[in-house]
N, C-alpha and C positions, 0 to 999 in steps of 0.2 A: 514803727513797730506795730504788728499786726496784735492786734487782742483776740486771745486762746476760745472759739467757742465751745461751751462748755455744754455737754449733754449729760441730763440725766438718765441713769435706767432704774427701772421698778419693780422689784418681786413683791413679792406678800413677805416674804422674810428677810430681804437685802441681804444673804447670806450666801446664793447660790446662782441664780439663775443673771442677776442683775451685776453680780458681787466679778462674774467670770466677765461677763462682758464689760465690765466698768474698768477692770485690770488688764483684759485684752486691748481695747482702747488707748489705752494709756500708754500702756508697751509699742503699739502698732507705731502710731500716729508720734511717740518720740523715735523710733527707732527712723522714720519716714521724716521726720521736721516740719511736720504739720502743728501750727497750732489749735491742737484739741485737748481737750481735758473730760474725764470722764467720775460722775458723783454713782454713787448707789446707798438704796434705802428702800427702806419696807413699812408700810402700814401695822404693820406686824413683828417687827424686829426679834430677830431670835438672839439669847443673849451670848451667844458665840457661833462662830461660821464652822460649821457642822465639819469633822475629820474627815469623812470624801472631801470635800470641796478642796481644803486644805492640802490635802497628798493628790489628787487629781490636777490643783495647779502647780504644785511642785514637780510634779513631773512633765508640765510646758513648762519649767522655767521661771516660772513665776510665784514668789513669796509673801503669802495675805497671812503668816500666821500673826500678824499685831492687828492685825483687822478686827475691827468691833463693829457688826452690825448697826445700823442709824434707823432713828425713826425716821418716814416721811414728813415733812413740815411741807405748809404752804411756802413759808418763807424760801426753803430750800429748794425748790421748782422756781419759784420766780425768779431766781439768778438763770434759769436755762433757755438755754437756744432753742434747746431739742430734747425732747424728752421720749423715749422707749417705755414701754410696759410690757411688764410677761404677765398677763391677764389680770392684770389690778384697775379697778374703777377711780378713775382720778379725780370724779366729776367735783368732787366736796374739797378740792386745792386750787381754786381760785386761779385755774390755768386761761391767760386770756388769750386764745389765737397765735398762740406758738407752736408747732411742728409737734403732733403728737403719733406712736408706730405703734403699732401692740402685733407682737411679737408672742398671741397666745399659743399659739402650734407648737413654743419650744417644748421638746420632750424633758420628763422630768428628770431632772441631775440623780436626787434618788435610786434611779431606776439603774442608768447608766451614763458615767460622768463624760465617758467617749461619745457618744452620743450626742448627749446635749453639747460639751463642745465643741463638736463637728459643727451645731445649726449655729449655736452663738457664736461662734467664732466667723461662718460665711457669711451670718450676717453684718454683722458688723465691721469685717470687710468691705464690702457693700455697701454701710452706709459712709466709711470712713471715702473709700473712692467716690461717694455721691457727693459727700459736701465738699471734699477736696477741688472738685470739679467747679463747683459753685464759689468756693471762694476766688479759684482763678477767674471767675467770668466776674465777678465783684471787681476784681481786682484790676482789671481793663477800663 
């Protein structure tokens, strides 16, 4: 049995930027039968995932409204393979030499939620076919 690698993504608030990607992942990669799994958290955690976020992923499909924002811990990075940032400083989480993306260019969901799911979503495509790639070459 293959063990799930698990990536995290990081906004300032875990509520949006990271929160879409971390659900898109998840969705992808079971709908595919890929072993991935996907965390989200914020240095910042807002105490509810904002009503765009919520009706923007509802209409892909996808249902976060029991979703509670998470603080960032150290502890909760050191379980990850791979870790994403949408423009958050990780330097103070005790990241040692694991796979880090920052992902600051996404546009803000605030602004327009089509938008930023268009970028979140191709990338993490992206990375979903990168490490897919990768575990088949493991796996030989």
């Amino acid at each position: 049995m293959t063990v799930a690698r698990k990536i995290a993504f990081v906004c300032l608030h875990g509520s949006a930027k990271s929160l879409i990607a971390a659900e898109y992942l998840n969705r992808s990669a079971h709908e595919r039968g890929l072993p991935m799994t996907a965390t989200t958290a914020g240095p910042e955690p807002d105490e509810a995932v904002p009503s765009n976020v919520i009706d923007g992923l509802l209409g892909h499909g996808i249902d976060a409204r029991a979703r509670v924002p998470e603080r960032l811990t150290a502890p909760g990075l050191a379980s990850a393979d791979q870790i994403v940032s949408f423009g958050c400083d990780l330097d103070d989480y005790g990241i040692d030499g694991r796979p880090i993306e920052r992902w600051d260019e996404c546009p803000a969901v605030s602004d327009d939620f089509e938008i930023a799911w268009s970028f979140i979503t191709g990338r993490v495509t992206q990375l979903i076919d990168r490490l897919a790639i990768e575990e088949a070459a493991d796996a030989r």
